[in-house]
mmCIF file of the C-alpha atoms, coordinates in Angstrom:
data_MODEL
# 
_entry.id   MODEL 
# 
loop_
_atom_site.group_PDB 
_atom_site.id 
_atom_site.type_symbol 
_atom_site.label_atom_id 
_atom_site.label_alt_id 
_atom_site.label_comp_id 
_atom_site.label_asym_id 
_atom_site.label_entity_id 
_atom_site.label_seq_id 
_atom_site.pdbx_PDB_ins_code 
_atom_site.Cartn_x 
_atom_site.Cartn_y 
_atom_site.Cartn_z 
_atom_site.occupancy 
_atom_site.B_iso_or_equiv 
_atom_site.pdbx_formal_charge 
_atom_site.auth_seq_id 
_atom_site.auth_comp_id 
_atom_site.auth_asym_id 
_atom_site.auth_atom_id 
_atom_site.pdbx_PDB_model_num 
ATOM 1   C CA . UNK A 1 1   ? -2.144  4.466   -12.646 1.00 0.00 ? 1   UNK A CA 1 
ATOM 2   C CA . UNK A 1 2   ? -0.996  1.620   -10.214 1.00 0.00 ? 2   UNK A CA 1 
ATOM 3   C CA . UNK A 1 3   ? -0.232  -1.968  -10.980 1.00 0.00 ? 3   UNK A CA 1 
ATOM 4   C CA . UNK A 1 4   ? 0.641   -4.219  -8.286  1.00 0.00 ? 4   UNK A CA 1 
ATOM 5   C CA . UNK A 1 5   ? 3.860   -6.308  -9.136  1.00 0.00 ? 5   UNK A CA 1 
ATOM 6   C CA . UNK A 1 6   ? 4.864   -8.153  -6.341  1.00 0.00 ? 6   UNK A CA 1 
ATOM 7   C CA . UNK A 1 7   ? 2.184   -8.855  -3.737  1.00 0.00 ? 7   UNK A CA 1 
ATOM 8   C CA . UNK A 1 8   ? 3.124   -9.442  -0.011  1.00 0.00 ? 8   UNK A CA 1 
ATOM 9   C CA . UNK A 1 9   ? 4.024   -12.640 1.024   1.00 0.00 ? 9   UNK A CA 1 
ATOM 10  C CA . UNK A 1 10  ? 0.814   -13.120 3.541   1.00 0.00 ? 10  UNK A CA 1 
ATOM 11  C CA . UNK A 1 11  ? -1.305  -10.404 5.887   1.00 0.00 ? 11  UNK A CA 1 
ATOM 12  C CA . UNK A 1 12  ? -0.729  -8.629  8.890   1.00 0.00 ? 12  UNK A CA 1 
ATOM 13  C CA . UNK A 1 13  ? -2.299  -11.016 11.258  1.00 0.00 ? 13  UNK A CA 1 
ATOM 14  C CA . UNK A 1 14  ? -2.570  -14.335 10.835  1.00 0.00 ? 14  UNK A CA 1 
ATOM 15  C CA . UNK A 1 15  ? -4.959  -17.024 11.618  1.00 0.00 ? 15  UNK A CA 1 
ATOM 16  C CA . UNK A 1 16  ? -4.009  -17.871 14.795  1.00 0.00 ? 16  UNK A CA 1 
ATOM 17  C CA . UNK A 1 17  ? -4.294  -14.100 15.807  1.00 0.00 ? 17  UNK A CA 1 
ATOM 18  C CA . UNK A 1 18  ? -7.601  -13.977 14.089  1.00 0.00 ? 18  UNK A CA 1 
ATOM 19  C CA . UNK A 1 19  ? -8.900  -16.998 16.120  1.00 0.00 ? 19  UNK A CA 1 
ATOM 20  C CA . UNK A 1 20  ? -7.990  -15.953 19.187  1.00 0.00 ? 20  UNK A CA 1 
ATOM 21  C CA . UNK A 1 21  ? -9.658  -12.374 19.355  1.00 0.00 ? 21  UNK A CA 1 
ATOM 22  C CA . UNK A 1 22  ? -12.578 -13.572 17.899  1.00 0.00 ? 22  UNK A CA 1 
ATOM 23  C CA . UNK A 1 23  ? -12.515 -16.520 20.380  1.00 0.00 ? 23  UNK A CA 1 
ATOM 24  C CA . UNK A 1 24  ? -12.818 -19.319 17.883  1.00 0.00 ? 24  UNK A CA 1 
ATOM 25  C CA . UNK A 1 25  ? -11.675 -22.462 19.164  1.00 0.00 ? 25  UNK A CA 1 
ATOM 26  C CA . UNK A 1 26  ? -12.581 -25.053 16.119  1.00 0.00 ? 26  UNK A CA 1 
ATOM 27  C CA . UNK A 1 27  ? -11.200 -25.511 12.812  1.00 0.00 ? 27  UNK A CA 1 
ATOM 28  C CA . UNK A 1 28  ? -14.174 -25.549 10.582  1.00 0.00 ? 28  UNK A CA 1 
ATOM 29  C CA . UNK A 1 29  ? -14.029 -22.200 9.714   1.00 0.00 ? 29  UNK A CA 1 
ATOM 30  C CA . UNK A 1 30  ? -10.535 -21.528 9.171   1.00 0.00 ? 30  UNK A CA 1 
ATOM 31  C CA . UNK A 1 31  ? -10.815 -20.477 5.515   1.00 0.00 ? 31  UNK A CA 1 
ATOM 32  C CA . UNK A 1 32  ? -13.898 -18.983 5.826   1.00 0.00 ? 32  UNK A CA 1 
ATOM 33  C CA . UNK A 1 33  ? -11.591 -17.204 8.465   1.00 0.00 ? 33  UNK A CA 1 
ATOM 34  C CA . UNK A 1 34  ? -8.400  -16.198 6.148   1.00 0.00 ? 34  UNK A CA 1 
ATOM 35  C CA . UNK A 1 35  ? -11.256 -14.860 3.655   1.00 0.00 ? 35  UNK A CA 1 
ATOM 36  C CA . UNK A 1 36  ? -11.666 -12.213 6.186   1.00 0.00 ? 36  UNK A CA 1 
ATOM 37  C CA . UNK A 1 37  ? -8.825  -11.406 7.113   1.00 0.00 ? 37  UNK A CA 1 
ATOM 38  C CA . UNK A 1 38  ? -7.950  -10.794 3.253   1.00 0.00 ? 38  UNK A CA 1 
ATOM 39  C CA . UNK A 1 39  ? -10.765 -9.033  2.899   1.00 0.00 ? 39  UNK A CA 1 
ATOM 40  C CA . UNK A 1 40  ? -10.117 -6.754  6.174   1.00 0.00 ? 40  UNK A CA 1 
ATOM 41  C CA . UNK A 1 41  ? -6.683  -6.079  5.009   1.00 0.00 ? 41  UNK A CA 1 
ATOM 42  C CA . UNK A 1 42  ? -7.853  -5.179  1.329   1.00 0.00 ? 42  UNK A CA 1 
ATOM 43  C CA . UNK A 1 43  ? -10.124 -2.969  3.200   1.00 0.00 ? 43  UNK A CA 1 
ATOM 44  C CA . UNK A 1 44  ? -7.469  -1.479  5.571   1.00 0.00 ? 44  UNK A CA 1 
ATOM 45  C CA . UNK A 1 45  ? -4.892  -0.624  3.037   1.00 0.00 ? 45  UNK A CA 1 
ATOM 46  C CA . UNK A 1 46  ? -7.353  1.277   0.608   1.00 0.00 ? 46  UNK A CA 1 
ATOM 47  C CA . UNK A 1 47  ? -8.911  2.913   3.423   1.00 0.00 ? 47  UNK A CA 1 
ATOM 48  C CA . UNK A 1 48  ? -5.547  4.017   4.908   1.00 0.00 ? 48  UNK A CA 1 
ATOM 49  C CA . UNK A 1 49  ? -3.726  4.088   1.707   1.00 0.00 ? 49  UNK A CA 1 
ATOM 50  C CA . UNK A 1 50  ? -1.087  2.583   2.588   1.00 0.00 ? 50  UNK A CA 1 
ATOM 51  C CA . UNK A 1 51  ? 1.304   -0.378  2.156   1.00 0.00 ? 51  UNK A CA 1 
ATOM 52  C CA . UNK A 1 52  ? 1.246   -2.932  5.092   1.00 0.00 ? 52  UNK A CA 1 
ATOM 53  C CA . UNK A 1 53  ? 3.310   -5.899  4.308   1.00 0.00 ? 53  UNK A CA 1 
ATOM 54  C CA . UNK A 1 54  ? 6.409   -5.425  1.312   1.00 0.00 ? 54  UNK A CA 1 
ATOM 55  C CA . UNK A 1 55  ? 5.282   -4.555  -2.034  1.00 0.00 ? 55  UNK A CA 1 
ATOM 56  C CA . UNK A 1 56  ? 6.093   -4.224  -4.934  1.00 0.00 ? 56  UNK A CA 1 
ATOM 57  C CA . UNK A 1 57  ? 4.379   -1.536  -6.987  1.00 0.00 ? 57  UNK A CA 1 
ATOM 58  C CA . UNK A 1 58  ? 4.576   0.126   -10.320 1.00 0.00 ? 58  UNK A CA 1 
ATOM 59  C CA . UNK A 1 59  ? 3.334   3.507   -10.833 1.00 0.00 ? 59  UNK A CA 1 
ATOM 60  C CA . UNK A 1 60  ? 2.784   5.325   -14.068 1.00 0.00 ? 60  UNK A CA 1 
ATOM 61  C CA . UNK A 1 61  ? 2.558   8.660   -15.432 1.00 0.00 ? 61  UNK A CA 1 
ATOM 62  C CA . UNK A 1 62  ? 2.128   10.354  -18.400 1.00 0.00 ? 62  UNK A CA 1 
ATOM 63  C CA . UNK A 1 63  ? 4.875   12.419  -18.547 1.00 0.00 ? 63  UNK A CA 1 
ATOM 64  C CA . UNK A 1 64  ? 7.600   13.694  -15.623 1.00 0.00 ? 64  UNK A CA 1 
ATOM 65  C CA . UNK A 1 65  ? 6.647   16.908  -13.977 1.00 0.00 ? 65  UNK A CA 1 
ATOM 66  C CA . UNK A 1 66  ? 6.223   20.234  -15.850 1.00 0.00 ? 66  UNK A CA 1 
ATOM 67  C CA . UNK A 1 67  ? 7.575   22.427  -13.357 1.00 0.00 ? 67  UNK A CA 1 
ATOM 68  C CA . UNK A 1 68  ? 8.348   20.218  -10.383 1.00 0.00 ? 68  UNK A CA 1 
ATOM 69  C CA . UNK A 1 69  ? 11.642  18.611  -9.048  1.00 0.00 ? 69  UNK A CA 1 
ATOM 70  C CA . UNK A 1 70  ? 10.015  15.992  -7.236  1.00 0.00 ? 70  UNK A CA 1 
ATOM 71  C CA . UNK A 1 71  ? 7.317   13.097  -7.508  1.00 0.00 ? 71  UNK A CA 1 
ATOM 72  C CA . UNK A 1 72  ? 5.252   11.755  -4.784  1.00 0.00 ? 72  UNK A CA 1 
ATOM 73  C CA . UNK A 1 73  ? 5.222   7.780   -4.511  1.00 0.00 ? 73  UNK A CA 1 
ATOM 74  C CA . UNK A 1 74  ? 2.030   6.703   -3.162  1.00 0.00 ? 74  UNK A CA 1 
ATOM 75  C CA . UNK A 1 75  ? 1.467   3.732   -0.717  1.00 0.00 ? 75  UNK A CA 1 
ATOM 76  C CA . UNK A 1 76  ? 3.625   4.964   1.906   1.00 0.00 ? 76  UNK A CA 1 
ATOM 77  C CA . UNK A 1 77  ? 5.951   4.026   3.982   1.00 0.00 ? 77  UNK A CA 1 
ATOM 78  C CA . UNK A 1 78  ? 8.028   3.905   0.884   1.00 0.00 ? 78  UNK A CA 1 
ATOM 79  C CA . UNK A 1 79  ? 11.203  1.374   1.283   1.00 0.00 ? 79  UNK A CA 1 
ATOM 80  C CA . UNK A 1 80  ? 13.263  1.321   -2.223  1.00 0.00 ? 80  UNK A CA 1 
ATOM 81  C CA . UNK A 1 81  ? 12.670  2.839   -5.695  1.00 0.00 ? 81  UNK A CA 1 
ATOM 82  C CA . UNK A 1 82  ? 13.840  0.193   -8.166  1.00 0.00 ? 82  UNK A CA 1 
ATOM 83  C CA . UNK A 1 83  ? 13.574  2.215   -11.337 1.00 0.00 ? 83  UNK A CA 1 
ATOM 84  C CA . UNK A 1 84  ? 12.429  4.840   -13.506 1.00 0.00 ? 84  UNK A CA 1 
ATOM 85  C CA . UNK A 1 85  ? 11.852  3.807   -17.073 1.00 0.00 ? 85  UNK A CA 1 
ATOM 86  C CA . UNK A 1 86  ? 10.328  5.973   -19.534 1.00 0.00 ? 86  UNK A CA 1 
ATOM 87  C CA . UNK A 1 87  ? 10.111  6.363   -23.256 1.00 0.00 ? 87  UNK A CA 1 
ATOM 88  C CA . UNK A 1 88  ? 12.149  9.128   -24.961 1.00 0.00 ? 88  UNK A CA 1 
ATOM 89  C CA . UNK A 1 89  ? 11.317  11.495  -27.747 1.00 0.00 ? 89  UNK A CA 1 
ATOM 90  C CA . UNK A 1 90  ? 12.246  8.767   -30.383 1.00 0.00 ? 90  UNK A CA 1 
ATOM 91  C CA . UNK A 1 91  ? 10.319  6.215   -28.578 1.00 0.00 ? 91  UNK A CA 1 
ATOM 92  C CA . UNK A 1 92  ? 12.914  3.989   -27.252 1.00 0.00 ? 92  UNK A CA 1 
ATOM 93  C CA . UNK A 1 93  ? 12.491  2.784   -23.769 1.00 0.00 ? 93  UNK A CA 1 
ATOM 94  C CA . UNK A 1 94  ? 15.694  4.529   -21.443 1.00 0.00 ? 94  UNK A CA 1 
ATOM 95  C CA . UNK A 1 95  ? 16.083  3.949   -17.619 1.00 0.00 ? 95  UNK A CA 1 
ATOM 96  C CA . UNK A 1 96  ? 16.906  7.394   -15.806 1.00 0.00 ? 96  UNK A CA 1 
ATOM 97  C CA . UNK A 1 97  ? 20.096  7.669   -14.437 1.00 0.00 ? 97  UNK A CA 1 
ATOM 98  C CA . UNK A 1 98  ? 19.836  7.047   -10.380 1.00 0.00 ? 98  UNK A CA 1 
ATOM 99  C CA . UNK A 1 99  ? 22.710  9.640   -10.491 1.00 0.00 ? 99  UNK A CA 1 
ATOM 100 C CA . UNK A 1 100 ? 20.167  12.363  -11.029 1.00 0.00 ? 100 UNK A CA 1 
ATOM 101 C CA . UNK A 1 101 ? 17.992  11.850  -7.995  1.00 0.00 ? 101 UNK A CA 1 
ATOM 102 C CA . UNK A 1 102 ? 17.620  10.634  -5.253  1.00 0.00 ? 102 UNK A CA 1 
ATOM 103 C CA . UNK A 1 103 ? 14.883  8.967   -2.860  1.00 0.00 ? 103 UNK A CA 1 
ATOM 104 C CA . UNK A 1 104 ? 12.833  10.574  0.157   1.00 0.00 ? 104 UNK A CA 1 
ATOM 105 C CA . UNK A 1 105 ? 11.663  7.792   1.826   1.00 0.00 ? 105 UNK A CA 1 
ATOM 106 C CA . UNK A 1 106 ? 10.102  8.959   5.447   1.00 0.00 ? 106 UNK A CA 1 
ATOM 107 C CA . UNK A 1 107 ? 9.540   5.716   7.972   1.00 0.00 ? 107 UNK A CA 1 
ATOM 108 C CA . UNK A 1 108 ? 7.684   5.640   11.035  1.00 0.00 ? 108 UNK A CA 1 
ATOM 109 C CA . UNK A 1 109 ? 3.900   4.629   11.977  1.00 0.00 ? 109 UNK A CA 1 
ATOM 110 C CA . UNK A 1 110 ? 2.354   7.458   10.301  1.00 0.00 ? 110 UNK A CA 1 
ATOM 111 C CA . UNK A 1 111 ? 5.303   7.813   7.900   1.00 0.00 ? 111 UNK A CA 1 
ATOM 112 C CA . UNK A 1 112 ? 4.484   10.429  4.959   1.00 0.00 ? 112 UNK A CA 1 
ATOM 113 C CA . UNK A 1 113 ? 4.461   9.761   1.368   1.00 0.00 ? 113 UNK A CA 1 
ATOM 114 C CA . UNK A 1 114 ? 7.957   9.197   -0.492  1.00 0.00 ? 114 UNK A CA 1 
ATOM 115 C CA . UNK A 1 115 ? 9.254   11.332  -3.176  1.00 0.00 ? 115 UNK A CA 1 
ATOM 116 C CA . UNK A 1 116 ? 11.798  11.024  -5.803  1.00 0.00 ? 116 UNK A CA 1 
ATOM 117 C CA . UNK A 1 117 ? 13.727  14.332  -5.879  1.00 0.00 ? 117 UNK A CA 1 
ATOM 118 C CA . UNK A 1 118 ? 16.145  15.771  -8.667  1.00 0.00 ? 118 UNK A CA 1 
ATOM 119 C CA . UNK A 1 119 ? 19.535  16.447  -7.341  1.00 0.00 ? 119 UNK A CA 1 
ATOM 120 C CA . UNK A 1 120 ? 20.638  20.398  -7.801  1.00 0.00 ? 120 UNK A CA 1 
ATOM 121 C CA . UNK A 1 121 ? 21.137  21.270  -11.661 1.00 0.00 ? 121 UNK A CA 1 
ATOM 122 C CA . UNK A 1 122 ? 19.719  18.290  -12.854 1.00 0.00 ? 122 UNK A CA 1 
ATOM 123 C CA . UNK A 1 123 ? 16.329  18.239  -15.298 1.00 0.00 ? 123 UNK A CA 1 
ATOM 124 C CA . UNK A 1 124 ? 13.578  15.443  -15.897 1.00 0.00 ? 124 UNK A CA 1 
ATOM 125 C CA . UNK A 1 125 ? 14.109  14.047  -19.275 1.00 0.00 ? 125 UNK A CA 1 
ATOM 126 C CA . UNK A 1 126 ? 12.196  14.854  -22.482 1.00 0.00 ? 126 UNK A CA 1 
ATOM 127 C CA . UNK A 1 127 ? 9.047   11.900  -23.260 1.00 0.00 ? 127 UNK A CA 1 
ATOM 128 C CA . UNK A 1 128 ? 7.242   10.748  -26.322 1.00 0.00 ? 128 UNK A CA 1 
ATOM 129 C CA . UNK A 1 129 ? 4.687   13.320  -27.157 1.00 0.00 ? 129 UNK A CA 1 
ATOM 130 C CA . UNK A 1 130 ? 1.201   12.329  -27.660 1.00 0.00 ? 130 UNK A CA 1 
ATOM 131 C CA . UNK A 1 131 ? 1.184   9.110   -25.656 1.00 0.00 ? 131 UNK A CA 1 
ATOM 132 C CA . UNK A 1 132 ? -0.260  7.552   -22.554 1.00 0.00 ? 132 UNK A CA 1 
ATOM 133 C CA . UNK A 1 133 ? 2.092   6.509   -19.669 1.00 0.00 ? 133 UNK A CA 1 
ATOM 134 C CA . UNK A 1 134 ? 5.710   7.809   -20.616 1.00 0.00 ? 134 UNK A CA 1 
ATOM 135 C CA . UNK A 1 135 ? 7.051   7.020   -17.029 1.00 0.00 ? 135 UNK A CA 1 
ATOM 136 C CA . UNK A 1 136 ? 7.285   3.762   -14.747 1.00 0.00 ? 136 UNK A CA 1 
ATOM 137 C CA . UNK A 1 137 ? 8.330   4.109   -11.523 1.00 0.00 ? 137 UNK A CA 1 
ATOM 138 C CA . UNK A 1 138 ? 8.997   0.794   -9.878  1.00 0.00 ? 138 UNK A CA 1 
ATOM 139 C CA . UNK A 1 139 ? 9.128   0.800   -6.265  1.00 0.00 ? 139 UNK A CA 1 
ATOM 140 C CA . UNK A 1 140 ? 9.000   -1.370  -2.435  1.00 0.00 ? 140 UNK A CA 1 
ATOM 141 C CA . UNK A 1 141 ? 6.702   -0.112  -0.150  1.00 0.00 ? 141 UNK A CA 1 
ATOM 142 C CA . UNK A 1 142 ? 5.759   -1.418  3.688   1.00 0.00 ? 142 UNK A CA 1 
ATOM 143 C CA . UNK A 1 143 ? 6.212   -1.976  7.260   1.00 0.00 ? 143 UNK A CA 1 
ATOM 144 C CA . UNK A 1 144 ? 8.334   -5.334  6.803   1.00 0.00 ? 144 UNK A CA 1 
ATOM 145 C CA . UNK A 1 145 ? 8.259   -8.774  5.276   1.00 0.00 ? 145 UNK A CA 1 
ATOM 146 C CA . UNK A 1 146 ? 5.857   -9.929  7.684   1.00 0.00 ? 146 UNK A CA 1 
ATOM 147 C CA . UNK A 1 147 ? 3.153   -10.291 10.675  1.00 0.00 ? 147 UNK A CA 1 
ATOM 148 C CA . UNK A 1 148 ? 6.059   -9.964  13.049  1.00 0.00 ? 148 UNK A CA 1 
ATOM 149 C CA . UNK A 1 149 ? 7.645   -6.563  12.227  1.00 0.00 ? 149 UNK A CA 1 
ATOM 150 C CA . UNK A 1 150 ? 8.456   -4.645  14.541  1.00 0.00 ? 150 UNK A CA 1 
ATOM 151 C CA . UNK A 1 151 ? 7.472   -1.516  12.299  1.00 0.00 ? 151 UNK A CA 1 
ATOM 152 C CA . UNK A 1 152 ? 3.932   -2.824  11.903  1.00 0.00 ? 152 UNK A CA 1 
ATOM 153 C CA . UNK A 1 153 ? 1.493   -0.588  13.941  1.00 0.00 ? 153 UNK A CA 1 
ATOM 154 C CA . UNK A 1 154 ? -0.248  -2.713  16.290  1.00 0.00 ? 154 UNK A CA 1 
ATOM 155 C CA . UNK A 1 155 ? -3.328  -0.019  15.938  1.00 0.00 ? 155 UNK A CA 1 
ATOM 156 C CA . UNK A 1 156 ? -3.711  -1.619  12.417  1.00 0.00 ? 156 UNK A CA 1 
ATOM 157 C CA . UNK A 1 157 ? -3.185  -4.961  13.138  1.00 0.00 ? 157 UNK A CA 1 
ATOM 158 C CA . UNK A 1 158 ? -5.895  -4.309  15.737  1.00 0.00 ? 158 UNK A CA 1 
ATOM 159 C CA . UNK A 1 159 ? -8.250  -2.931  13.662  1.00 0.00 ? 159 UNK A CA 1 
ATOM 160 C CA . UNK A 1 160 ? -7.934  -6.066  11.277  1.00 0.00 ? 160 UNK A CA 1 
ATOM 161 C CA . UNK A 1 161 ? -8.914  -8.344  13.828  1.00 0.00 ? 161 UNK A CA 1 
ATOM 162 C CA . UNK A 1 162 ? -11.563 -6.226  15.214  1.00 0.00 ? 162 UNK A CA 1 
ATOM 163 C CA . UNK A 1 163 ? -13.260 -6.234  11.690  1.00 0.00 ? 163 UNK A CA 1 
ATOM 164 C CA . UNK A 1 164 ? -12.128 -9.831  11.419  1.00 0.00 ? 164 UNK A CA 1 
ATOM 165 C CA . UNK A 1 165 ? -14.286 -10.969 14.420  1.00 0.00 ? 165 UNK A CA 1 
ATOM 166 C CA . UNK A 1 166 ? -17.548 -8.756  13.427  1.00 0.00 ? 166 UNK A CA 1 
ATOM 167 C CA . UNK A 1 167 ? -17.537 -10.369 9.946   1.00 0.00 ? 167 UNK A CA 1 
ATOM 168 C CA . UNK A 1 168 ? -16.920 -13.931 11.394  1.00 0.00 ? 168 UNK A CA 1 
ATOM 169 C CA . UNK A 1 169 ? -19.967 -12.852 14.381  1.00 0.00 ? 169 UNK A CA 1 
ATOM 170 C CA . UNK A 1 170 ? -22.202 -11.406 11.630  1.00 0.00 ? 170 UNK A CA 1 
ATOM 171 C CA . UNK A 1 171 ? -21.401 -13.609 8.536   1.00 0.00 ? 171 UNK A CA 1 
ATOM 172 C CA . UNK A 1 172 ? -24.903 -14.198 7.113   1.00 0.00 ? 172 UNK A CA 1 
ATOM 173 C CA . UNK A 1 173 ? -25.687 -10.785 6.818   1.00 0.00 ? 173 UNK A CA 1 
ATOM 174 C CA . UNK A 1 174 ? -22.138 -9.608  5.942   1.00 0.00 ? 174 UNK A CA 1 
ATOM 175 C CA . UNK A 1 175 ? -20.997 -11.341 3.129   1.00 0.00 ? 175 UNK A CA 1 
ATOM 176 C CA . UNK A 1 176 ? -22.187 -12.745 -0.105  1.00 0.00 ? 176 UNK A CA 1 
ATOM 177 C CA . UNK A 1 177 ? -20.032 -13.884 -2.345  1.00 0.00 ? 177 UNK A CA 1 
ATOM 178 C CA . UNK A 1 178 ? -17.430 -12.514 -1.220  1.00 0.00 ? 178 UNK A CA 1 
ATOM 179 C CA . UNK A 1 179 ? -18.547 -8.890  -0.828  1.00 0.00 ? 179 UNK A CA 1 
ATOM 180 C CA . UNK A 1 180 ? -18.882 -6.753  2.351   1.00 0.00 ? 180 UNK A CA 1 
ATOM 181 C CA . UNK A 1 181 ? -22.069 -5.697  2.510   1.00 0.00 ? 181 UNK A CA 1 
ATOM 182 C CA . UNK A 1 182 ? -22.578 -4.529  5.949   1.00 0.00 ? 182 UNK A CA 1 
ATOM 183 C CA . UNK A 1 183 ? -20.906 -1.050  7.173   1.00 0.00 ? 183 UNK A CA 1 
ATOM 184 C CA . UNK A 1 184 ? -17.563 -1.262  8.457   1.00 0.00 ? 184 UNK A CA 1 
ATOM 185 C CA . UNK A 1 185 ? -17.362 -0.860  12.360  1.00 0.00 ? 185 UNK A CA 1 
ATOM 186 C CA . UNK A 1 186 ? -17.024 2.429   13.987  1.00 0.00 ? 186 UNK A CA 1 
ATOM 187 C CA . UNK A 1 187 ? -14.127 0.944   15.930  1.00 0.00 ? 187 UNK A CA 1 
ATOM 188 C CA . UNK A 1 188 ? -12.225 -0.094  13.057  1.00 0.00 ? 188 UNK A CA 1 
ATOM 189 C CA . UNK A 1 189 ? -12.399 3.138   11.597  1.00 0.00 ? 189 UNK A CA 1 
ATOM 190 C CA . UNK A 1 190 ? -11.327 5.081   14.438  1.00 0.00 ? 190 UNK A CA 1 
ATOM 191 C CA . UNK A 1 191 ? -8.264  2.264   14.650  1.00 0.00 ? 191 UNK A CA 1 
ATOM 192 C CA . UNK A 1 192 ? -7.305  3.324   11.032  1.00 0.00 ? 192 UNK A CA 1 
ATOM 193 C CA . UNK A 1 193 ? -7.797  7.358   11.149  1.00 0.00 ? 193 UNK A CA 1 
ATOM 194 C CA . UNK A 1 194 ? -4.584  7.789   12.668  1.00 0.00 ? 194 UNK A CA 1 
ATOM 195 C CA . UNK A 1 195 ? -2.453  6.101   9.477   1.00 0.00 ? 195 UNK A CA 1 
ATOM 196 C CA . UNK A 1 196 ? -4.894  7.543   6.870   1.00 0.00 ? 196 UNK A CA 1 
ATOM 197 C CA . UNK A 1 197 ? -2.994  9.232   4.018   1.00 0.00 ? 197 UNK A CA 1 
ATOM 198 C CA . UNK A 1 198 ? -2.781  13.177  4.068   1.00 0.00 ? 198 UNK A CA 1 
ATOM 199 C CA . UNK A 1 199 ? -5.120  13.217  6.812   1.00 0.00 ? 199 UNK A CA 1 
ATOM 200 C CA . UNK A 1 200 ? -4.187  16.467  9.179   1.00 0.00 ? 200 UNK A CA 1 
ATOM 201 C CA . UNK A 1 201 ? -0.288  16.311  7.410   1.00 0.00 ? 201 UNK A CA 1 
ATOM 202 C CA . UNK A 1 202 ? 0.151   12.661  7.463   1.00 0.00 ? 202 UNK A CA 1 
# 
């Protein structure tokens, strides 16, 4: 299970960007504007699975790996792990030692999913037995803090405004109440394959 902790601070393109590919010259429609480009992020990011902007993320598990030395972090490109927490055999609450592992954290455009990887000789801890979500794994994933990162693919930033400008062109019939109803653009699609998530090793 996820839980988003600390949500980025804005979205990949802003208004201004948004404006000017769709060719938008008044104000009017500004927020009907940043509704779309929320929504074409939301859309992005689950499509690609993948963290644009710095996040903050918790994930949890029900127990650490059987037979594994590693876990994967989703929502790659993986910056920091914070902390592992987990609850012990007697059902305290410990924090692993960051002395027994240490972080994979591949960057790039199409960077791959982190892992947290047990140093040589070292185990995973014993859990509680019998309950739901032993582990917490707190960790920063993203391109940067904002729009203007370097790091940010402009593919993906393209493919927001694309979808931006189709919803804005064919609002009546694409949104009600705040749902997309009509099917996403084949361009924005193609945009996104690239960056999408164990898709031909990425």
């Amino acid at each position: 299970m996820m839980t988003l902790v600390l949500p980025p601070d804005g979205y990949p393109v802003t208004l201004e960007e948004a404006k000017a590919h769709a060719r938008v010259e008044i104000d009017d429609d500004d927020t009907l504007i940043e509704g779309f480009i929320a929504s074409a992020t939301e859309y992005a990011e689950q499509h690609t699975q993948r963290a644009f902007l710095d996040q903050e993320w918790e994930l949890w598990l029900e127990c650490f790996p059987r037979d594994e030395r590693w876990i994967e972090i989703p929502k790659p490109p993986l910056k920091t792990v914070e902390e592992i927490v987990y609850t012990d055999g007697n059902g305290d609450e410990q924090t692993l030692d960051a002395g027994l592992y240490r972080v994979l954290a591949p960057q790039g455009p199409k960077a791959r999913k982190g892992m947290v990887l047990l140093l040589p000789g070292e185990r995973w801890p014993s859990t509680a037995r019998g309950e739901p979500d032993t582990v917490r794994i707190r960790f920063t994933a993203g391109y940067g803090d904002d729009y203007s990162s370097a790091d940010l693919p402009q593919l993906i930033k393209d493919a927001i405004k694309v979808h931006v400008a189709e919803m804005y062109e064919n609002r009546e019939s694409t949104v009600l109440t705040g749902a997309i109803l009509q099917e996403v653009p084949f361009s924005v699609n193609a945009l996104l394959f690239p960056f999408i998530v164990d898709k031909f090793g990425v």
